[in-house]
C-alpha positions in Angstrom: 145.0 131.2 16.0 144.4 128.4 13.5 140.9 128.2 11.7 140.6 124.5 12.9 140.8 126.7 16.4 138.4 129.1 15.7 136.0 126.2 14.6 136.5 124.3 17.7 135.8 127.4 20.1 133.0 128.4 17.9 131.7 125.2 18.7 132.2 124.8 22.1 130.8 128.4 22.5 133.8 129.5 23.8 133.9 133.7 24.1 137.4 134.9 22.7 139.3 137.0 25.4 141.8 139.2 24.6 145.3 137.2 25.2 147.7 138.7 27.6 151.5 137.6 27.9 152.7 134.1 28.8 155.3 133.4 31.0 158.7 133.3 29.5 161.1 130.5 30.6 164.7 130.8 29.8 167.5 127.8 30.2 170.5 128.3 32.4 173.0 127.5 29.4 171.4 130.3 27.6 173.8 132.9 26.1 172.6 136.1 26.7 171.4 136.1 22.6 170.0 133.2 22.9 167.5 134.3 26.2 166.9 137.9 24.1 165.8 135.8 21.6 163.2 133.7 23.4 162.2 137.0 24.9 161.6 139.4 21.9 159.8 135.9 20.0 157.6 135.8 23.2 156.7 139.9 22.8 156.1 139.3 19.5 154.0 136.6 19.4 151.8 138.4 22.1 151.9 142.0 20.1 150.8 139.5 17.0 147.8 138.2 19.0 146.9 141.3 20.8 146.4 143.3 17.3 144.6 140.1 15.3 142.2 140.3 18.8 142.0 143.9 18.7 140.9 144.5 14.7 138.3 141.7 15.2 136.0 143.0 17.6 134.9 145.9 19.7 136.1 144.7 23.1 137.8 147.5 24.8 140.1 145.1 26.6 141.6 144.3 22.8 143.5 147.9 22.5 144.5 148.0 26.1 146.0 144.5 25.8 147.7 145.6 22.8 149.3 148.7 24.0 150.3 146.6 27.3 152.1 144.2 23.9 153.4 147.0 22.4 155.4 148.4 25.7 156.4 144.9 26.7 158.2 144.9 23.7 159.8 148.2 24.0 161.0 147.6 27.3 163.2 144.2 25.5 164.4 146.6 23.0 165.2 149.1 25.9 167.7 146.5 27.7 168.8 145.8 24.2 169.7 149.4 23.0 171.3 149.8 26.5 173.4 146.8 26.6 173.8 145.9 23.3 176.9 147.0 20.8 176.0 150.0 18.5 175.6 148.3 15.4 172.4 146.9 15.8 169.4 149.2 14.1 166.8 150.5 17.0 163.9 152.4 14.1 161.7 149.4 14.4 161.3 150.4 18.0 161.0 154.1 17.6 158.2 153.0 15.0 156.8 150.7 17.8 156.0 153.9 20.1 154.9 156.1 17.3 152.3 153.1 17.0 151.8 153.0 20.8 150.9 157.0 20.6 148.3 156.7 18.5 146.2 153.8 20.0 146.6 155.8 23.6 143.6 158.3 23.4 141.3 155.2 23.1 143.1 153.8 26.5 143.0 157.4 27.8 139.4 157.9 27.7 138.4 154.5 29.1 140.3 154.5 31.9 138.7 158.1 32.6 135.1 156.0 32.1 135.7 153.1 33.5 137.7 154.0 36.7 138.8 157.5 37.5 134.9 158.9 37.2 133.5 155.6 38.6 135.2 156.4 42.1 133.6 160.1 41.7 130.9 161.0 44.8 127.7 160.8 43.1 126.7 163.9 43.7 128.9 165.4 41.0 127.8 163.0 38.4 123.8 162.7 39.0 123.3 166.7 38.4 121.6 167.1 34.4 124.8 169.3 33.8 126.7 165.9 34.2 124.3 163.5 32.3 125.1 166.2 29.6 129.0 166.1 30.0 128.9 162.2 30.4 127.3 162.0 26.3 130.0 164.1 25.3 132.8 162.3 27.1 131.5 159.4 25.3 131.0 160.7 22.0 134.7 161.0 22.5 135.7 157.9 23.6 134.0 156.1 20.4 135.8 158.5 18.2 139.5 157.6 19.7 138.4 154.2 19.9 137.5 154.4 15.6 140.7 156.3 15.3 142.8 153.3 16.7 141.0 151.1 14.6 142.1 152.8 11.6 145.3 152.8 12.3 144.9 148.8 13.0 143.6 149.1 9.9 146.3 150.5 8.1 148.6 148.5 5.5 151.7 149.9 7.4 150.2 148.2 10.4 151.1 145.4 9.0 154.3 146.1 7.6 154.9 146.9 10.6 154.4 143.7 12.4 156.1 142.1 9.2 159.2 144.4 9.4 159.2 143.3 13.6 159.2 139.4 13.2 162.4 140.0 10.7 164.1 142.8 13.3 164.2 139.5 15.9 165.6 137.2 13.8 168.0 139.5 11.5 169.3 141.1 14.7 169.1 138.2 17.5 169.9 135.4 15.5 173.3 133.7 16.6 175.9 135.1 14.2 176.9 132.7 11.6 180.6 131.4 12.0 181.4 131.7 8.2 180.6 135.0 8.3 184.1 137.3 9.0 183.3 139.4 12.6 184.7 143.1 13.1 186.2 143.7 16.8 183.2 144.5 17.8 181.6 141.6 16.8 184.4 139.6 18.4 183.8 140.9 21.5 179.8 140.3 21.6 178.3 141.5 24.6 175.4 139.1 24.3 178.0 136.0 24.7 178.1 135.7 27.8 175.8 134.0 30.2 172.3 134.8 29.6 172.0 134.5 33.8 174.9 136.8 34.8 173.5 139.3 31.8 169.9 139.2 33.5 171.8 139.9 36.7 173.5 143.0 35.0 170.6 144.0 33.6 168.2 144.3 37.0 170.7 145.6 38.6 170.9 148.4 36.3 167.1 148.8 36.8 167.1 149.0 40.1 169.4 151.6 40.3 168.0 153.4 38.1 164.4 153.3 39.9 165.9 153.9 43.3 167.7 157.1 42.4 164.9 158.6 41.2 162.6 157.0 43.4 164.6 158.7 46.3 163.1 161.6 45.7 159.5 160.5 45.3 158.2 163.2 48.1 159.7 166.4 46.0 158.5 165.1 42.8 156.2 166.9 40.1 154.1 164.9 38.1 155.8 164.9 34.8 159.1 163.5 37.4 155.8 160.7 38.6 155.2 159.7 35.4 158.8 159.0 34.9 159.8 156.8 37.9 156.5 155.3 36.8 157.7 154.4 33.1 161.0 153.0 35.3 159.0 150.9 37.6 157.3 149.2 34.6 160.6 148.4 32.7 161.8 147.3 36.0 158.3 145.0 36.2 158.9 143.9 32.7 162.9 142.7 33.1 162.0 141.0 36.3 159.7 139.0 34.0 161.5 138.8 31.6 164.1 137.2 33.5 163.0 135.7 36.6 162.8 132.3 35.8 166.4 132.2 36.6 165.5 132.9 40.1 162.5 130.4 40.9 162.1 131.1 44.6 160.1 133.4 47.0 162.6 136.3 47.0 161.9 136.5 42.9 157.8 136.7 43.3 157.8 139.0 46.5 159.8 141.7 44.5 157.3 141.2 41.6 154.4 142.0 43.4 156.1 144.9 45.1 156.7 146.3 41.6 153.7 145.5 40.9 152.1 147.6 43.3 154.3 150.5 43.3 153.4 150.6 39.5 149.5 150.4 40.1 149.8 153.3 42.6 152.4 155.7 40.2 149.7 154.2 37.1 146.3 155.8 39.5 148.1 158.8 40.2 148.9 159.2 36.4 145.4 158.2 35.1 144.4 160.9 37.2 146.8 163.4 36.1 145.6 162.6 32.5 141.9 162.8 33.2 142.3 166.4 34.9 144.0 166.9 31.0 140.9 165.3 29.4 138.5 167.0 31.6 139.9 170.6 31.4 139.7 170.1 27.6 136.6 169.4 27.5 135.5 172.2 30.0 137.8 174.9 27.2 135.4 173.6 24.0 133.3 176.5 24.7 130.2 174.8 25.8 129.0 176.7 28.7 126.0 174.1 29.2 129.1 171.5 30.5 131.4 174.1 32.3 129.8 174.1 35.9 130.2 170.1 35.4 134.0 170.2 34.3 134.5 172.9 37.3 133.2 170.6 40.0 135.1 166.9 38.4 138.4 169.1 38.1 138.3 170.5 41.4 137.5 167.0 42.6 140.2 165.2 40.8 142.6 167.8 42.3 141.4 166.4 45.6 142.5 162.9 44.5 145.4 163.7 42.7 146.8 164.7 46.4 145.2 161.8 48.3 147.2 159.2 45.5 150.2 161.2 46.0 150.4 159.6 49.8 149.5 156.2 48.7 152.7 156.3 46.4 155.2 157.6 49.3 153.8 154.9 51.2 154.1 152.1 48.7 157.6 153.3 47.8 158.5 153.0 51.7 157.9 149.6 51.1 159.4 148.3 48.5 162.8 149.9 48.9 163.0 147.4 51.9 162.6 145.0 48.9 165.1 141.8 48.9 167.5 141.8 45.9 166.7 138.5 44.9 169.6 138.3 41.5 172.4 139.4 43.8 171.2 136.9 46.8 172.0 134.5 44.7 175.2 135.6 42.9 176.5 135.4 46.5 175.1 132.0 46.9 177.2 131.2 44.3 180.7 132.7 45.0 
């Protein structure tokens, strides 16, 4: 954001909201480099905004918006690294989810705040026992949310984001024509149509979400958290890429990713709060264990009641519409 625009909103009175991704709109005479491109500027740009938003003030909001950034972007260089020829250098990414790690204990404890323990009965958090647990699950929540800032802090934060911006345009950048091309080169993958490569590209998601997703009544939670992570990538390419596909088929299949993803992401927040909780109940504080007893057992409870809500929303959306292959049959 510009100073002139930080004037004008301080003006206006305006309240600064942490930014969240806009849509991406790709051209159908894109070559598949060319729509990567538009893509991994558009995660960058919103990875960019999300950390200047989330070093300048205390919102909450900023590091979730951030992190939400930060896998946006790893789910581009996912398709990339799965579809792309060898050569191309993937650290940047890796360094991306080491990044991602350490702003997650600030997420973890707000969502554990903010919804897992607001949907508790009362009668396990009005007791003194919990009033005393609640200051302590606090006290720890402020100290992950001073640890991520730190590490926003950090000059290799920045180097970071410096060393991203050049990844997109080093890597994604068409290649030049006087520059001599190995085989491999010659036979660029990213070439080809940037629509029949989005086609290739859900399709492979798909798949990969419906074999495990197949299984969804056998699975254990670490296998949950998985078809979770799939679901998400599967959410993000369809975003990604959807603007190829501008009809009703496109946005119903969105929104039943969408709430597959919400129901797999409850059911994990609530796996991670029995983590959280059970921690706290092993720091040798007798004066909180009665309270950590009666949440975990509790969460156990809810852990099982999500569990039905995800077979039922998975019932649904494998009746989901293919919308990309609809419409390569339209077109044969």
């Amino acid at each position: 954001m510009s100073k002139a625009a930080r004037g004008y909103m301080l003006l206006s009175g305006a309240q600064l909201s942490a930014p969240k991704a806009t849509p991406i709109q790709l051209d159908e005479g894109m070559s598949a480099r060319e729509g990567l491109k538009a893509i991994m500027d558009s995660c960058t740009a919103h990875v960019v905004a999300g950390a200047e938003y989330a070093t300048s003030c205390e919102d909450p909001e900023g590091v979730h918006q951030l992190r939400v950034a930060l896998r946006r972007t790893r789910a581009a260089f996912a398709i990339i690294r799965r579809h792309v020829a060898e050569e191309v250098n993937f650290r940047i990414a890796d360094d991306l989810r080491s990044l991602q790690g350490r702003l997650g204990g600030a997420r973890e404890w707000d969502v554990l705040v903010n919804e897992t323990l607001v949907r508790a009965p009362k009668r396990l958090l009005s007791k003194p026992l919990s009033v005393h647990l609640n200051d302590i699950v606090e006290a720890k929540r402020a100290e992950a949310h001073e640890q991520a800032h730190d590490t926003l802090r950090d000059r290799r934060w920045t180097d970071l984001l410096l060393r991203l911006t050049h990844w997109v345009d080093a890597e994604l950048d068409s290649p030049s024509k006087d520059r001599p091309q190995s085989k491999k080169q010659a036979s660029d993958p990213l070439a080809t149509s940037a629509r029949e490569f989005a086609a290739i590209v859900l399709e492979d998601g798909h798949r990969k979400v419906r074999r495990l997703g197949r299984k969804v009544r056998m699975l254990e939670p670490a296998d949950l958290h998985r078809l979770r992570i799939r679901v998400k990538k599967l959410r993000y390419a369809t975003e990604f890429f959807g603007s190829f596909w501008p009809d009703r088929w496109t946005k119903k299949y969105l929104s039943g990713l969408k709430d597959l993803q919400q129901v797999l992401g409850t059911y994990h927040d609530t796996t991670v709060a029995t983590d959280l909780v059970s921690s706290l109940g092993a720091m040798g504080q007798n004066a909180i264990k009665p309270g950590t007893d009666r949440i975990d057992d509790w969460l156990s409870h809810e852990q099982q009641r999500q569990r039905k809500g995800v077979i039922a929303m998975w019932k649904r959306f494998r009746k989901q519409k293919l919308f990309w292959r609809r419409s390569f049959e339209e077109d044969q």
